[in-house]
BAGUKOL-236569 format. One record per residue: x, y, z of N, C-alpha, C, O in turn; residue number from 1. Coordinates in pm, whole numbers, plus 50000, padded with zeros to 5 digits. Example, Ala and Ser with C-alpha at 12.3 -4.5 7.8 and 13.67 -1.06 7.14 Angstrom:
[[51319; 49431; 50780]; [51230; 49550; 50780]; [51320; 49670; 50780]; [51424; 49668; 50846]; 1],
[[51285; 49775; 50708]; [51367; 49894; 50714]; [51290; 50003; 50787]; [51341; 50114; 50804]; 2],
END
This chain:
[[50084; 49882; 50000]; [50000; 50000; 50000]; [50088; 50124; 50000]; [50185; 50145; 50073]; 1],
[[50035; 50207; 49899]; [50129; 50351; 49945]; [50086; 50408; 50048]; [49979; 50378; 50101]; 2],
[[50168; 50502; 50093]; [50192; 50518; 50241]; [50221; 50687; 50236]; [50234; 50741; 50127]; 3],
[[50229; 50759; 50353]; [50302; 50877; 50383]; [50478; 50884; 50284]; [50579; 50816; 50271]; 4],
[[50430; 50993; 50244]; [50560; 51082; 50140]; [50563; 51018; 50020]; [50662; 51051; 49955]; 5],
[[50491; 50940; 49966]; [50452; 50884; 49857]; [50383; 50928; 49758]; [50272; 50938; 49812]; 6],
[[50365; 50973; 49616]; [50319; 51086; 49523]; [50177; 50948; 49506]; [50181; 50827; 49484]; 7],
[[50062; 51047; 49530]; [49939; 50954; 49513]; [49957; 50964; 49329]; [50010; 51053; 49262]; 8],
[[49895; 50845; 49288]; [49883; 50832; 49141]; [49860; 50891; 49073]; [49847; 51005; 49117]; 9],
[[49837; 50880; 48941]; [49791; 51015; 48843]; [49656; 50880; 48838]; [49657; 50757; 48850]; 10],
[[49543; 50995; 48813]; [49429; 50938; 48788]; [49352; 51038; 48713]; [49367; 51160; 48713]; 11],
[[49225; 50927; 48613]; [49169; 50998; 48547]; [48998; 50878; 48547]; [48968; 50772; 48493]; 12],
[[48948; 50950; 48615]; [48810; 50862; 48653]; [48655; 51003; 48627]; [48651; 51125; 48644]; 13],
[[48541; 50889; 48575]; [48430; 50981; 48574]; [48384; 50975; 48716]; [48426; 50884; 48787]; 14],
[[48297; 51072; 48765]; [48242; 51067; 48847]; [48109; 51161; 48869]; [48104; 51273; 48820]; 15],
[[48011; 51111; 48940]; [47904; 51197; 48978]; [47900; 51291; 49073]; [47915; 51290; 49195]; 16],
[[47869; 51398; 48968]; [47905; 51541; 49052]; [47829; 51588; 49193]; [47740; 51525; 49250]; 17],
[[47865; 51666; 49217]; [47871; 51736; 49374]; [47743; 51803; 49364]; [47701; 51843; 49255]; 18],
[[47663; 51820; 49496]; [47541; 51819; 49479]; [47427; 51808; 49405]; [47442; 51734; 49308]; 19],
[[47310; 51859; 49418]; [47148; 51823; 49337]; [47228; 51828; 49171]; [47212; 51734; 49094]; 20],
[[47302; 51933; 49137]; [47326; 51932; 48980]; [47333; 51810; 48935]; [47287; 51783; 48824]; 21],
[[47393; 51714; 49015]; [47450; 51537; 48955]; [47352; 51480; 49019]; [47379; 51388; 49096]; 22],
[[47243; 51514; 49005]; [47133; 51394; 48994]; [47040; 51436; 48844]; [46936; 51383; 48805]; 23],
[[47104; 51532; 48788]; [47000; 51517; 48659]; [47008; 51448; 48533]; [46973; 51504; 48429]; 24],
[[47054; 51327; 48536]; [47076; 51230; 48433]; [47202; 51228; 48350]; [47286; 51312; 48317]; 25],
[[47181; 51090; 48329]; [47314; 51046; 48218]; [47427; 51185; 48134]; [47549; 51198; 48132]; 26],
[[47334; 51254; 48085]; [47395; 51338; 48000]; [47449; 51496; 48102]; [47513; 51586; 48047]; 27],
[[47414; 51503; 48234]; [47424; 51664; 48295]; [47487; 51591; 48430]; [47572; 51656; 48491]; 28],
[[47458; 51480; 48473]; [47528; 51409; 48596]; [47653; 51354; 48621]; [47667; 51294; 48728]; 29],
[[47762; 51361; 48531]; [47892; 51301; 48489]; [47965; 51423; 48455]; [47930; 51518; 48385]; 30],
[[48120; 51390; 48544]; [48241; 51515; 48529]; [48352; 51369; 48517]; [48348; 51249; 48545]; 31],
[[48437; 51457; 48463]; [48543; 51352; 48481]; [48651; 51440; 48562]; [48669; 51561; 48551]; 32],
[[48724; 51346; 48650]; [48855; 51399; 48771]; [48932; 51332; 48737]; [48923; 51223; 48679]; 33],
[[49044; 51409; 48779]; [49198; 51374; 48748]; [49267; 51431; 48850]; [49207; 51508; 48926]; 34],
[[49433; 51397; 48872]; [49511; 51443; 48987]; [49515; 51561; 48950]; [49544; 51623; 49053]; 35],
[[49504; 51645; 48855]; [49512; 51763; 48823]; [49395; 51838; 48845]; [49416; 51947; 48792]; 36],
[[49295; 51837; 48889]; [49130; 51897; 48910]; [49146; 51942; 49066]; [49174; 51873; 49164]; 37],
[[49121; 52071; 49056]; [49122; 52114; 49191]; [49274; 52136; 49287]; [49314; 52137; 49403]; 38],
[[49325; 52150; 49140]; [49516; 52204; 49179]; [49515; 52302; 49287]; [49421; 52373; 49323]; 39],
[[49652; 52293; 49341]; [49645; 52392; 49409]; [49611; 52321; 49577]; [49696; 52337; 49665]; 40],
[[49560; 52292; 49589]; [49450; 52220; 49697]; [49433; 52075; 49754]; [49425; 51976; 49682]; 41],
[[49429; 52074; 49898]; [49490; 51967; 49959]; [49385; 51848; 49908]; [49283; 51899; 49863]; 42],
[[49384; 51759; 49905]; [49286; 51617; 49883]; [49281; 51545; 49977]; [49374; 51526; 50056]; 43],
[[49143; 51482; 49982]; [49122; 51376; 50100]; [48998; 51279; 50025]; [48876; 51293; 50012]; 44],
[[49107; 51166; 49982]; [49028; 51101; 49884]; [49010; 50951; 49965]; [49116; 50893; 49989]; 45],
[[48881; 50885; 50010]; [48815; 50794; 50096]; [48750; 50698; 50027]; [48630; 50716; 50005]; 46],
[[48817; 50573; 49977]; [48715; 50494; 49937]; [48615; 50395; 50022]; [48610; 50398; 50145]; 47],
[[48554; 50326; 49959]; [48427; 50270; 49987]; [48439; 50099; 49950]; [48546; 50092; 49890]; 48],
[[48390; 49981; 49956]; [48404; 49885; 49901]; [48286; 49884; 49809]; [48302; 49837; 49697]; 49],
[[48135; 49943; 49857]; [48050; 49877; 49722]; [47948; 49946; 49754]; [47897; 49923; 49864]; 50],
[[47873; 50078; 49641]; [47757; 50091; 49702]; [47669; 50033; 49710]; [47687; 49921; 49664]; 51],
[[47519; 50058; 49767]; [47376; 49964; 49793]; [47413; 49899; 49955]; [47330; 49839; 50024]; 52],
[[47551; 49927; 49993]; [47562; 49842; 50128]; [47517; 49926; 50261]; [47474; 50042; 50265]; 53],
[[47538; 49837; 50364]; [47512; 49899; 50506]; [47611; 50030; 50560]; [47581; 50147; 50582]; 54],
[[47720; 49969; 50568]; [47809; 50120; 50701]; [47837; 50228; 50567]; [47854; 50345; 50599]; 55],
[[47841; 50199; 50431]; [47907; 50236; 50312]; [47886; 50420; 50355]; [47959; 50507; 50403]; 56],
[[47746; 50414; 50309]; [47622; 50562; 50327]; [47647; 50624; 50440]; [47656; 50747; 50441]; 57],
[[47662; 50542; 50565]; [47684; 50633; 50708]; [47831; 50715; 50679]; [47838; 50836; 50703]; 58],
[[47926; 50653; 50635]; [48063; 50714; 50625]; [48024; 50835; 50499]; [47992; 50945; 50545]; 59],
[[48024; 50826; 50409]; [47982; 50915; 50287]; [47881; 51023; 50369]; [47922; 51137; 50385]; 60],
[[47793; 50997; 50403]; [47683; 51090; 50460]; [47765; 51217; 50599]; [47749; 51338; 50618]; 61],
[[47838; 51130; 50659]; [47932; 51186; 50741]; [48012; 51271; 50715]; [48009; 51381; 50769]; 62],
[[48107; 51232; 50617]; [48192; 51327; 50465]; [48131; 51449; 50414]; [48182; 51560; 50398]; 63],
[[47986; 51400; 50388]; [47916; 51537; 50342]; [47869; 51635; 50456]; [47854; 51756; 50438]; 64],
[[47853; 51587; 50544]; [47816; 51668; 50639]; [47911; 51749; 50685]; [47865; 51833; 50761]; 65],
[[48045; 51756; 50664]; [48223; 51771; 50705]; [48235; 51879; 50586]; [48295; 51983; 50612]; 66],
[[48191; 51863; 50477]; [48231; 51888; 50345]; [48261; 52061; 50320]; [48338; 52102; 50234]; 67],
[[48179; 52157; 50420]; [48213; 52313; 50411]; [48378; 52268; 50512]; [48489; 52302; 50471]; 68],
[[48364; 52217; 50597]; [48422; 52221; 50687]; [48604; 52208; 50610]; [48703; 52277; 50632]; 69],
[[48584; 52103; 50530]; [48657; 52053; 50475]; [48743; 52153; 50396]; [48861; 52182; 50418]; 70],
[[48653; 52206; 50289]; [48676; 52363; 50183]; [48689; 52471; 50275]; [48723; 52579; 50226]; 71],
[[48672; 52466; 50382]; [48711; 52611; 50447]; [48884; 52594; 50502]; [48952; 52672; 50569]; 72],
[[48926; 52432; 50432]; [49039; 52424; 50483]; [49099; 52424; 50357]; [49220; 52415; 50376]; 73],
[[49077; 52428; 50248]; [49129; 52462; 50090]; [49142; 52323; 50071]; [49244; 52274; 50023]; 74],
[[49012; 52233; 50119]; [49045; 52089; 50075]; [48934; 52023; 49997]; [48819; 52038; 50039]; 75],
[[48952; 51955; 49896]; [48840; 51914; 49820]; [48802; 51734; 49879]; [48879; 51642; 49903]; 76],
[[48658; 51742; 49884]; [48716; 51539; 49940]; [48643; 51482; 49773]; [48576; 51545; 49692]; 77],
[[48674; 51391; 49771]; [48685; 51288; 49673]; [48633; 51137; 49737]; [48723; 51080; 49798]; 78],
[[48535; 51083; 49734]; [48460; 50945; 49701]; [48480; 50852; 49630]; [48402; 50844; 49535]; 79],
[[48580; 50752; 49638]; [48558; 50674; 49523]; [48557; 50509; 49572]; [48638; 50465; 49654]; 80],
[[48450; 50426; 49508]; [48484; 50280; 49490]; [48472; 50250; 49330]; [48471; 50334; 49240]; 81],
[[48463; 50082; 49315]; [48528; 50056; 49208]; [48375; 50038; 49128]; [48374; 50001; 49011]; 82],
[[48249; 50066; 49203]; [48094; 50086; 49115]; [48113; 50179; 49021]; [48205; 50260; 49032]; 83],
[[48011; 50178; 48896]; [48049; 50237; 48813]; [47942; 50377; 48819]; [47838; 50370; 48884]; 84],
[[47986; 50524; 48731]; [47906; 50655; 48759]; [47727; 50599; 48804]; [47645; 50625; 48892]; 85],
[[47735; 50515; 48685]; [47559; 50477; 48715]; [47493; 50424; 48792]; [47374; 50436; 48820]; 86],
[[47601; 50340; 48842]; [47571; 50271; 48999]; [47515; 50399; 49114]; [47402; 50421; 49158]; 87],
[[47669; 50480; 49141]; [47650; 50544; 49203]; [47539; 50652; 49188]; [47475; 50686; 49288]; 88],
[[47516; 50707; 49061]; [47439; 50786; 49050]; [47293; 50724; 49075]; [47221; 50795; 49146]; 89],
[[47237; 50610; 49031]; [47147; 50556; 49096]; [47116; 50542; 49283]; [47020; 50606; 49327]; 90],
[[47171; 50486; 49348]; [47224; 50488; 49446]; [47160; 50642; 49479]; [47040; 50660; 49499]; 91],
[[47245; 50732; 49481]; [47228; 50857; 49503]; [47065; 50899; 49529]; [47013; 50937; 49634]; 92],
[[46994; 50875; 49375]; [46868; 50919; 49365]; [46809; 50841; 49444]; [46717; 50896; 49504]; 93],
[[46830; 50684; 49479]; [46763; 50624; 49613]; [46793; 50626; 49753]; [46732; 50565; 49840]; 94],
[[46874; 50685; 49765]; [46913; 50715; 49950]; [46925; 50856; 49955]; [46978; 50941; 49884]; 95],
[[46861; 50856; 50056]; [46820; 51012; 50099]; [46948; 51076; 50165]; [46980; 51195; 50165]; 96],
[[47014; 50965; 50224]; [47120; 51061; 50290]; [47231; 51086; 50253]; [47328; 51134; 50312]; 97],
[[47205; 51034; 50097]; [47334; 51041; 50015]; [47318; 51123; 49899]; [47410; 51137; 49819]; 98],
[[47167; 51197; 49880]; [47109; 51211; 49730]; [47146; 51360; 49696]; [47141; 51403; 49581]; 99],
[[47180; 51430; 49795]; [47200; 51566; 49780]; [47423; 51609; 49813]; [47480; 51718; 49814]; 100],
[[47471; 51494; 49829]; [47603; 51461; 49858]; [47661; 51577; 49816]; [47623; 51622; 49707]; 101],
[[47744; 51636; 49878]; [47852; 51766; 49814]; [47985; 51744; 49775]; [48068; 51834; 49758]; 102],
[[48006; 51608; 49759]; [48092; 51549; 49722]; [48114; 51463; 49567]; [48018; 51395; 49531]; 103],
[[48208; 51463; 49500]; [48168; 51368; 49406]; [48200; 51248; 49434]; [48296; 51221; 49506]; 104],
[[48083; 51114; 49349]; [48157; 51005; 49407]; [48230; 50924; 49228]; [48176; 50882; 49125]; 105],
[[48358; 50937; 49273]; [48440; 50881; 49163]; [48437; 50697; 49147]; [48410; 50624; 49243]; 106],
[[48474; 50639; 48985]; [48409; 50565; 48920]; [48522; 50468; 48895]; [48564; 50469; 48780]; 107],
[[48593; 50367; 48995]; [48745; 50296; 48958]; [48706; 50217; 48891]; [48791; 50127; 48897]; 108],
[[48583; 50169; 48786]; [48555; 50033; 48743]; [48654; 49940; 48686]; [48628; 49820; 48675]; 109],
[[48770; 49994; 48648]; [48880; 49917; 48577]; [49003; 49853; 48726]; [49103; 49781; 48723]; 110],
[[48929; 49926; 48841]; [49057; 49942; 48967]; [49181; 49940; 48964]; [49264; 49875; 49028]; 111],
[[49193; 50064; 48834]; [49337; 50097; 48843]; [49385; 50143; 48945]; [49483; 50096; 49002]; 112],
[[49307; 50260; 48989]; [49361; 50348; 49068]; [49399; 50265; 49238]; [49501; 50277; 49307]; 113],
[[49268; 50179; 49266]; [49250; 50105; 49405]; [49402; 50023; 49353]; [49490; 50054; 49434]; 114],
[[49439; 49961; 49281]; [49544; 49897; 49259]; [49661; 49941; 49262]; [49748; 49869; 49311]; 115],
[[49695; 50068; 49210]; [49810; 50134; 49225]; [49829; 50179; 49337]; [49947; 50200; 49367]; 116],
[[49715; 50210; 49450]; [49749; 50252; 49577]; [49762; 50108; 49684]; [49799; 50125; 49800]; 117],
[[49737; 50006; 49647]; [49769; 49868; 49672]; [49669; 49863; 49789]; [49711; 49835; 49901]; 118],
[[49532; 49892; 49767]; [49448; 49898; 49823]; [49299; 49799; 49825]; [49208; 49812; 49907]; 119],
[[49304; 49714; 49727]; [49202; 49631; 49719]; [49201; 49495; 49815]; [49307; 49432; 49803]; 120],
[[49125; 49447; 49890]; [49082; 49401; 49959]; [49140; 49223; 49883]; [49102; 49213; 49766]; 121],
[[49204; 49124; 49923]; [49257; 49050; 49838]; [49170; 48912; 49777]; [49189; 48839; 49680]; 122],
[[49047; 48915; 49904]; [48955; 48790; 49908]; [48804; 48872; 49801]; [48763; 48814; 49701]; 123],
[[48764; 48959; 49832]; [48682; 49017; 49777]; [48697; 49101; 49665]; [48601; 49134; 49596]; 124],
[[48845; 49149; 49638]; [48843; 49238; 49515]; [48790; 49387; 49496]; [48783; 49444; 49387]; 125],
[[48755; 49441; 49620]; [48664; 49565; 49638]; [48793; 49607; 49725]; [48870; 49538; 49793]; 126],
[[48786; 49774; 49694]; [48863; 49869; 49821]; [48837; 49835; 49960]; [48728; 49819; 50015]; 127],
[[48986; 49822; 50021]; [48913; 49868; 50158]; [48866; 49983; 50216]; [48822; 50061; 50131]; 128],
[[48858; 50027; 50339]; [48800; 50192; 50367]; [48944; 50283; 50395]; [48964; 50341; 50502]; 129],
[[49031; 50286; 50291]; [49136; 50340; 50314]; [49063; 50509; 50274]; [48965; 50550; 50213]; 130],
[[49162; 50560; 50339]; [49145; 50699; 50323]; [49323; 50828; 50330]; [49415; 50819; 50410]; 131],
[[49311; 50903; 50243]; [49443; 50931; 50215]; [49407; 51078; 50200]; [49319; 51127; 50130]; 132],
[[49515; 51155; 50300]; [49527; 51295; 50302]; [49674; 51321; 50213]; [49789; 51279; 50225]; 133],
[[49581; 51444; 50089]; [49721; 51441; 49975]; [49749; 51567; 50002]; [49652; 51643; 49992]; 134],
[[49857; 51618; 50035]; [49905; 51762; 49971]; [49907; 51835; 49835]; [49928; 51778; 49729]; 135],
[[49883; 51973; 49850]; [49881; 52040; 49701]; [49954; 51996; 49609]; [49900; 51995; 49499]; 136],
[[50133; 51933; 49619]; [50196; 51879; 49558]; [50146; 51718; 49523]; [50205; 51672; 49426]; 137],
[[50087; 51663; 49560]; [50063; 51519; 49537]; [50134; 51426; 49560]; [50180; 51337; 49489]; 138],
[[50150; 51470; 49753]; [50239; 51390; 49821]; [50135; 51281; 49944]; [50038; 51332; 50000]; 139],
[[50156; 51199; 49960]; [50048; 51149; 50054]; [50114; 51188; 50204]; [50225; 51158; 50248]; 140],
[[50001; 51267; 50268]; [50064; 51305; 50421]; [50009; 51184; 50556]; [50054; 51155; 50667]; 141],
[[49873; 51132; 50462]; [49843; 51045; 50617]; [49764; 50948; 50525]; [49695; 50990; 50432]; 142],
[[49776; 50823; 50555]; [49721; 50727; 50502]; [49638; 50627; 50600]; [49719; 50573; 50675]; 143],
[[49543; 50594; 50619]; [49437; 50495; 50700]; [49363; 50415; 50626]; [49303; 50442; 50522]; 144],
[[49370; 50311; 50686]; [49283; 50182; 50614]; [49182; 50134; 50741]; [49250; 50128; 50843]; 145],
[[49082; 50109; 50759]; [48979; 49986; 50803]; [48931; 49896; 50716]; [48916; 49923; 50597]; 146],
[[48898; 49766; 50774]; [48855; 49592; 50738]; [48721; 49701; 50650]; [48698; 49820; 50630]; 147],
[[48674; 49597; 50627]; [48518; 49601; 50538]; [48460; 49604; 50607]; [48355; 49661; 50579]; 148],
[[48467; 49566; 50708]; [48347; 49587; 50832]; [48331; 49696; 50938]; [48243; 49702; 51024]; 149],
[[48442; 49790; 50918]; [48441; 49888; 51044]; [48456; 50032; 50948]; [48547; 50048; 50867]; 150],
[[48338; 50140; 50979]; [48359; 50246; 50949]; [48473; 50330; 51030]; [48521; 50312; 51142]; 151],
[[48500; 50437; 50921]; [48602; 50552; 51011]; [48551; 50699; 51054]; [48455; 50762; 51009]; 152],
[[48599; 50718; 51105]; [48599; 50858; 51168]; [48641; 50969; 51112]; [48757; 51002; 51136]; 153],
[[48563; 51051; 51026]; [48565; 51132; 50946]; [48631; 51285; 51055]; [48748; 51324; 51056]; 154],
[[48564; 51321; 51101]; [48572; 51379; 51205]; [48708; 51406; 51269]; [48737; 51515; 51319]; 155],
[[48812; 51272; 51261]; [48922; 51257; 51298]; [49012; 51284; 51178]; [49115; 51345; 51203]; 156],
[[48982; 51237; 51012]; [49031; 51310; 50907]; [49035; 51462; 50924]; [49134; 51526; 50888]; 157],
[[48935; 51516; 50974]; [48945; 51659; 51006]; [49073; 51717; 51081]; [49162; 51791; 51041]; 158],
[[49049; 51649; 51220]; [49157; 51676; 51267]; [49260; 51660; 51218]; [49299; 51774; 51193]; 159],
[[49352; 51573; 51179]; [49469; 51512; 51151]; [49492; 51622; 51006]; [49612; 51623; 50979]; 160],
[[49420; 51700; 50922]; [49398; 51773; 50775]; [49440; 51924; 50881]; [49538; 51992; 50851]; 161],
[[49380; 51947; 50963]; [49442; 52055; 51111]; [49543; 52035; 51120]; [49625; 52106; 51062]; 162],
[[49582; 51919; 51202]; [49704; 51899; 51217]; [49858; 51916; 51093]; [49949; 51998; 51107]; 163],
[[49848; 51846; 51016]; [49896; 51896; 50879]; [49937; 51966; 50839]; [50054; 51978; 50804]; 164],
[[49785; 52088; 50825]; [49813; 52221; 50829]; [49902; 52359; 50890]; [49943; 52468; 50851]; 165],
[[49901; 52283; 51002]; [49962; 52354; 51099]; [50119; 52382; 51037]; [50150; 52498; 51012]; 166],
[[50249; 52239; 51006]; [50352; 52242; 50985]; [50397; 52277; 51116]; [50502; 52340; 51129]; 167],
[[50328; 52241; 51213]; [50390; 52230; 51389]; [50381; 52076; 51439]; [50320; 51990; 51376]; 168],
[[50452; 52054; 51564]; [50450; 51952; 51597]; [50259; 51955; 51660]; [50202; 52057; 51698]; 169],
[[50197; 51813; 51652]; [50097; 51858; 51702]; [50087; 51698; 51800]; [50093; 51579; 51766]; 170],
[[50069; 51777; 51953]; [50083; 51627; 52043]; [49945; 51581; 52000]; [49852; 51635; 51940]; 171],
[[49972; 51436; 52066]; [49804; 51335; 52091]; [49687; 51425; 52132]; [49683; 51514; 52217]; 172],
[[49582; 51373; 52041]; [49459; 51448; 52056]; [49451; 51627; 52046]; [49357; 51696; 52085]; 173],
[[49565; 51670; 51990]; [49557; 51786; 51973]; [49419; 51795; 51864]; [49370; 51714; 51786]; 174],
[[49383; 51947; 51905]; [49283; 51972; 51832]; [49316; 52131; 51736]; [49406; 52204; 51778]; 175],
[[49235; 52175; 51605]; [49252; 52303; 51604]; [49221; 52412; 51712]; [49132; 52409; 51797]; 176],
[[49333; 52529; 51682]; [49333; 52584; 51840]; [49410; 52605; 51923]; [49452; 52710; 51973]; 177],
[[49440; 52462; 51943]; [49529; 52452; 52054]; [49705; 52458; 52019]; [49772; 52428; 51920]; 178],
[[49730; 52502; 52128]; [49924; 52517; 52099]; [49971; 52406; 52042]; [49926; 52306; 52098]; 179],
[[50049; 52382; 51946]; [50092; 52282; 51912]; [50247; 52300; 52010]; [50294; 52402; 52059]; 180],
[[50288; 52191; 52012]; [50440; 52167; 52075]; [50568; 52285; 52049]; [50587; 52358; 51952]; 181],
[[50630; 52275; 52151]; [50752; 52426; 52118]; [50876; 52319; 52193]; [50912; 52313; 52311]; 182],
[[50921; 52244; 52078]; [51046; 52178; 52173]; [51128; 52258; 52230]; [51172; 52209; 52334]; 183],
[[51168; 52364; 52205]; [51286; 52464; 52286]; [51209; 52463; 52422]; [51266; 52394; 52506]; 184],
[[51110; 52514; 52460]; [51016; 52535; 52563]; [51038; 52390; 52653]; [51076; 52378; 52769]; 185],
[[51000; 52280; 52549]; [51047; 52161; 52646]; [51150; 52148; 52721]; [51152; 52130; 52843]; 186],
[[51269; 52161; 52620]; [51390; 52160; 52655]; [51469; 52264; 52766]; [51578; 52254; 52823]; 187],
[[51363; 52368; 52768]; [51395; 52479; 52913]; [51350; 52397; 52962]; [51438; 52331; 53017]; 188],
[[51244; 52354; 52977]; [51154; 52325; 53152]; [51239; 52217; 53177]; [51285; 52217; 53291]; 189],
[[51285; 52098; 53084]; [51352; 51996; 53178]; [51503; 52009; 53235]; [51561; 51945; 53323]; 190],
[[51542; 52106; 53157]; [51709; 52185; 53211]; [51705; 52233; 53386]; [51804; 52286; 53438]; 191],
END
């Protein structure tokens, strides 16, 4: 799996666009993304193993709910499993808590991309719930995986995209806000 300081892939996938606009059919509901879309700007790209499933929607729904939160940090998030635009875009128009999404959800059907990040699940063939914080350069800064069975903590992508940001040391459970670490400062008090 790629990992921290690692250049995430070049990719070029369709996907169903970011809010109500990408629910209006085949022909007005489809953008295509690439590592180059939304230059400039940090990424936090989270896949999924399969839509139509159970924890899939709670995590995605979570994402969207994060999603100003996210852009007020100059970060775009990105959705992707290896279902194809129509899947998802179906999907979409039948779950409510996914149908208005501010996110796009991107289209690996060939799983190049899940493959190059050495991310597919080896018994099932579907992504796991990896999730990867990229820098403007298209460096990977934090990489997380969960089983197929355990959602993640979006919430905690937040933080850790804070943390990041900062370019300070930031102790356990630091939050935005708070002082991040001043080793000189350490290094008085224990002198």
């Amino acid at each position: 799996m790629l990992t921290v300081g690692d250049k995430f892939p070049d990719f070029k996938l369709t996907a169903v666009k970011a809010g109500k606009e990408g629910l209006g059919g085949p022909g007005k509901s489809f953008t295509e993304i690439t590592e180059s879309t939304d230059a400039g700007k940090w990424k936090v790209v989270f896949f999924w193993p399969k839509d139509f499933t159970f924890i899939c929607p709670t995590e995605i729904a979570a994402f969207g709910k994060l999603a100003g939160e996210f852009a007020d940090r100059d970060a775009v998030l990105y959705g992707v499993s290896t279902d194809s635009e129509f899947v998802h875009l179906n999907w979409r128009v039948h779950n409510e808590d996914i149908k208005n999404l501010e996110i796009p959800m991107l289209a690996d059907v060939k799983r190049e991309l899940s493959t190059a990040l050495g991310i597919l699940d080896k018994a099932a063939g579907v992504p796991l719930r990896a999730t990867f914080i990229v820098d403007p350069d298209h460096t990977i800064q934090w990489a997380s995986v969960n089983g197929l069975n355990v959602g993640r903590n979006p919430q905690e992508v937040l933080r850790v995209l804070d943390a990041l940001q900062t370019d300070e040391l930031c102790p356990c459970n630091w939050t935005k806000g708070e002082e991040a670490l001043k080793p000189q400062e350490l290094f008085d008090k224990a002198a």
